[in-house]
N, C-alpha and C positions, 0 to 999 in steps of 0.2 A: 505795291498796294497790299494792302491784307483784308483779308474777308473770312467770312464765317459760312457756313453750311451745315445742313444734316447730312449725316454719311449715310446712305440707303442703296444699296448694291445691287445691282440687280440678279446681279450670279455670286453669289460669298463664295464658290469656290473658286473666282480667282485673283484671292485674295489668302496672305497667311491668317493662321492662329488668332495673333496677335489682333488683328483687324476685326474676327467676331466683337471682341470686347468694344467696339466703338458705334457700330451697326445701333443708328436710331438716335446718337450723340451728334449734339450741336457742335462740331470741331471748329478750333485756328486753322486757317488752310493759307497756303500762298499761292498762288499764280508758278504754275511748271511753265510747259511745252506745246505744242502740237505733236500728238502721238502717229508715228509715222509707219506704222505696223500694228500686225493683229486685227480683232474684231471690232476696235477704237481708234479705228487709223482715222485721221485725220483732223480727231477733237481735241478740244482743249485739254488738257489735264493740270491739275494741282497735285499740292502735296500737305500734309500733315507734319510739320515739324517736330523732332524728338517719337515717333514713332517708326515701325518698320513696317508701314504699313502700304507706300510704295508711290506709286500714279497713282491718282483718282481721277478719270474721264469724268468730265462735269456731266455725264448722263448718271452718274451712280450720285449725285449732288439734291439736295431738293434744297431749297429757299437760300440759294447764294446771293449773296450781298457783298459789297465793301465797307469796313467798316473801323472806325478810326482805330489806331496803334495802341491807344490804352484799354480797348474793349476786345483786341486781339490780345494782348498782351495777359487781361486777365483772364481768360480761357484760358488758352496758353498755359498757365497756371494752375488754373484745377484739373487739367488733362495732365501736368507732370503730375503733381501729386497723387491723384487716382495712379501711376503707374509707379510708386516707389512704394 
C-alpha cells in the first residue's frame, strides 16, 4: 500500500540533517515495521523512499492516509526533484 503523511516530529533530534528539510512536508511514505526498541518500541513505523531520513514512528505522522499509486508516485516526484 502507499500513503501520504505530514512529517511533524516530535524530537527533530532524532533525526539527521537531511530530515530538517522535510519537517511540515506532505511525503510519499510506505508501510515499515513494528519498532521493537527505543522510546517507539512497539509502533508502527514507515519509511520515506529515496531519502536518509530512516523510521518514521506513525506518532511523528499527522494526517496519514492511503493513497492510490499515481498520487504516491507524483509526490514521490517532486520530493526527488526538491533533492537534486
Amino acid at each position: 500500500m502507499y500513503f501520504e503523511a505530514i512529517f511533524n516530529p516530535a524530537d527533530k533530534k532524532e533525526y539527521n540533517t537531511e530530515a530538517a528539510g522535510f519537517v511540515g512536508k506532505r511525503l510519499p511514505i510506505q508501510e515499515g515495521w513494528i519498532i521493537d526498541e527505543g522510546p517507539h518500541k512497539g509502533l508502527q513505523c514507515y519509511y520515506a523512499p529515496n531519502t536518509t531520513i530512516g523510521k518514521i514512528p506513525v506518532s511523528d505522522l499527522q494526517e496519514l492516509k492511503s493513497i492510490p499509486f499515481a498520487r504516491w508516485q507524483q509526490l514521490y516526484s517532486s520530493i526527488d526533484s526538491e533533492n537534486k
